[in-house]
Every structure is written in C-alpha cells, then in structure tokens.
C-alpha positions, 0 to 999 in steps of 0.5 A: 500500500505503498501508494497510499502514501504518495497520496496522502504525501501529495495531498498534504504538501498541497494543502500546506502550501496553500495554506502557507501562500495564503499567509505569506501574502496576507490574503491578499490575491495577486501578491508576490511574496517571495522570488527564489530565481529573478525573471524566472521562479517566483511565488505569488498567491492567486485565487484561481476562479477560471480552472486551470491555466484558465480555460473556463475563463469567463464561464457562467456558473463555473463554480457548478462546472467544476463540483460536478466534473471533479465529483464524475473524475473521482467517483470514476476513478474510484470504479476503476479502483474497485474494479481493477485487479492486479495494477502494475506499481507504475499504474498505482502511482499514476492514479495516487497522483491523479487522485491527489491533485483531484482532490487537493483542488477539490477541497479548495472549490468546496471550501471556496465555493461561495467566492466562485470556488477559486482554488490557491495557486502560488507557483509561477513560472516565468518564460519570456522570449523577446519580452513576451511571457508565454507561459502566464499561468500560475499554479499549484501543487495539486496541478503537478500532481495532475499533470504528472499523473497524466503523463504517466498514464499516457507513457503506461498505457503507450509503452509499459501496460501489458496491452500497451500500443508499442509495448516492446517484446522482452528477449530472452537468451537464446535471442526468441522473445518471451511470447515466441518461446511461452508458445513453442513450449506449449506446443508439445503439451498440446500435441501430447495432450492430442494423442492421450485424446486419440487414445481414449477414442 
C-alpha cells in the first residue's frame, strides 16, 4: 500500500502550501511574496476562479462546472479502483497522483465555493522570449500532481501496460522473445495432450 502514501504525501504538501501562500501574502490575491530565481521562479498567491491555466475563463456558473466534473473524475476513478485487479506499481502511482491533485483542488472549490470556488495557486513560472511571457499561468501543487499523473498514464498505457500500443517484446537468451518461446513450449503439451485424446477414442 505503498501508494497510499504518495497520496496522502501529495495531498498534504498541497494543502500546506496553500495554506502557507495564503499567509505569506496576507490574503491578499495577486501578491508576490517571495522570488527564489529573478525573471524566472517566483511565488505569488492567486485565487484561481477560471480552472486551470484558465480555460473556463469567463464561464457562467463555473463554480457548478467544476463540483460536478471533479465529483464524475473521482467517483470514476474510484470504479476503476474497485474494479481493477492486479495494477502494475507504475499504474498505482499514476492514479495516487491523479487522485491527489483531484482532490487537493477539490477541497479548495468546496471550501471556496461561495467566492466562485477559486482554488490557491502560488507557483509561477516565468518564460519570456523577446519580452513576451508565454507561459502566464500560475499554479499549484495539486496541478503537478495532475499533470504528472497524466503523463504517466499516457507513457503506461503507450509503452509499459501489458496491452500497451508499442509495448516492446522482452528477449530472452537464446535471442526468441518471451511470447515466441511461452508458445513453442506449449506446443508439445498440446500435441501430447492430442494423442492421450486419440487414445481414449
């Protein structure tokens, strides 16, 4: 249950820099209130109403939009958790993850739902080419986890899953893959299992 822990690891460090972004700047939203690499990595607390990197920006009653589409997300995955057997540990992790940025932002909307259900954002990463920010967006733990989370999910079901779409055939020794070799083994099984057949007839 190993997992477990990088879900509940991921959910507190969510929760406790939020709550630490939201003191630092005194409440107060849009404040930087500490730059650790000047023009590039900055913390400034924000409270997210538009989602993330704002696509729900300008949305009327977004706040609804959120609860349910992250309600359908978690009870989803907790299908999959109950239905699902045998998960590969890369799968485990991918979903601990995915699960805590649901719900590390889930709370923020509930908590906040009066205000618009913003949730607190606090990292900034700056990216400037020719003067112009490309990347203006601020975010959070919880947003990491989710993104990370993604990619995992993407790369396991790519490459790593065993019905993955490019998932490699391991070699074995004498240069066969494993799938080839499992099956020249059971032929004489087969054929034994054949005659004994023919036997009995």
């Amino acid at each position: 249950m190993w997992y477990v822990v990088i879900f509940i690891f991921a959910l507190l460090a969510d929760q406790v820099t939020k709550l630490l972004a939201s003191y630092r700047a005194g409440g107060v939203d849009g404040v930087t209130f500490k730059t650790v690499i000047d023009g590039f990595l900055e913390f400034t607390y924000y409270e997210n109403r538009d989602g993330m990197m704002g696509i729900f920006d300008g949305l009327v009653s977004r706040e609804y939009v959120f609860l349910i589409s992250t309600s359908v997300i978690l009870i989803g995955i907790f299908i999959y958790l109950g239905l699902s057997k045998n998960r590969n540990k890369w799968r485990n992790v991918t979903v601990a993850l995915i699960l805590a940025g649901a719900f590390g932002n889930f709370i923020d909307r509930i908590l906040n739902f009066s205000d618009g259900a913003y949730v607190r954002d606090m990292i900034h990463v700056i990216i400037k080419i020719g003067g112009k920010e490309y990347f203006p967006y601020i975010f959070n733990v919880a947003d990491m986890a989710l993104v990370i989370g993604a990619i995992m999910l993407i790369v396991d079901l790519l490459f790593i899953d065993k019905d993955a779409v490019f998932r490699f055939k391991k070699k074995s020794e004498g240069g066969q893959s494993v799938t080839d070799k499992e099956a020249e083994e059971s032929q004489p099984e087969a054929v034994e299992q054949e005659s004994d057949a023919e036997a009995i007839s």
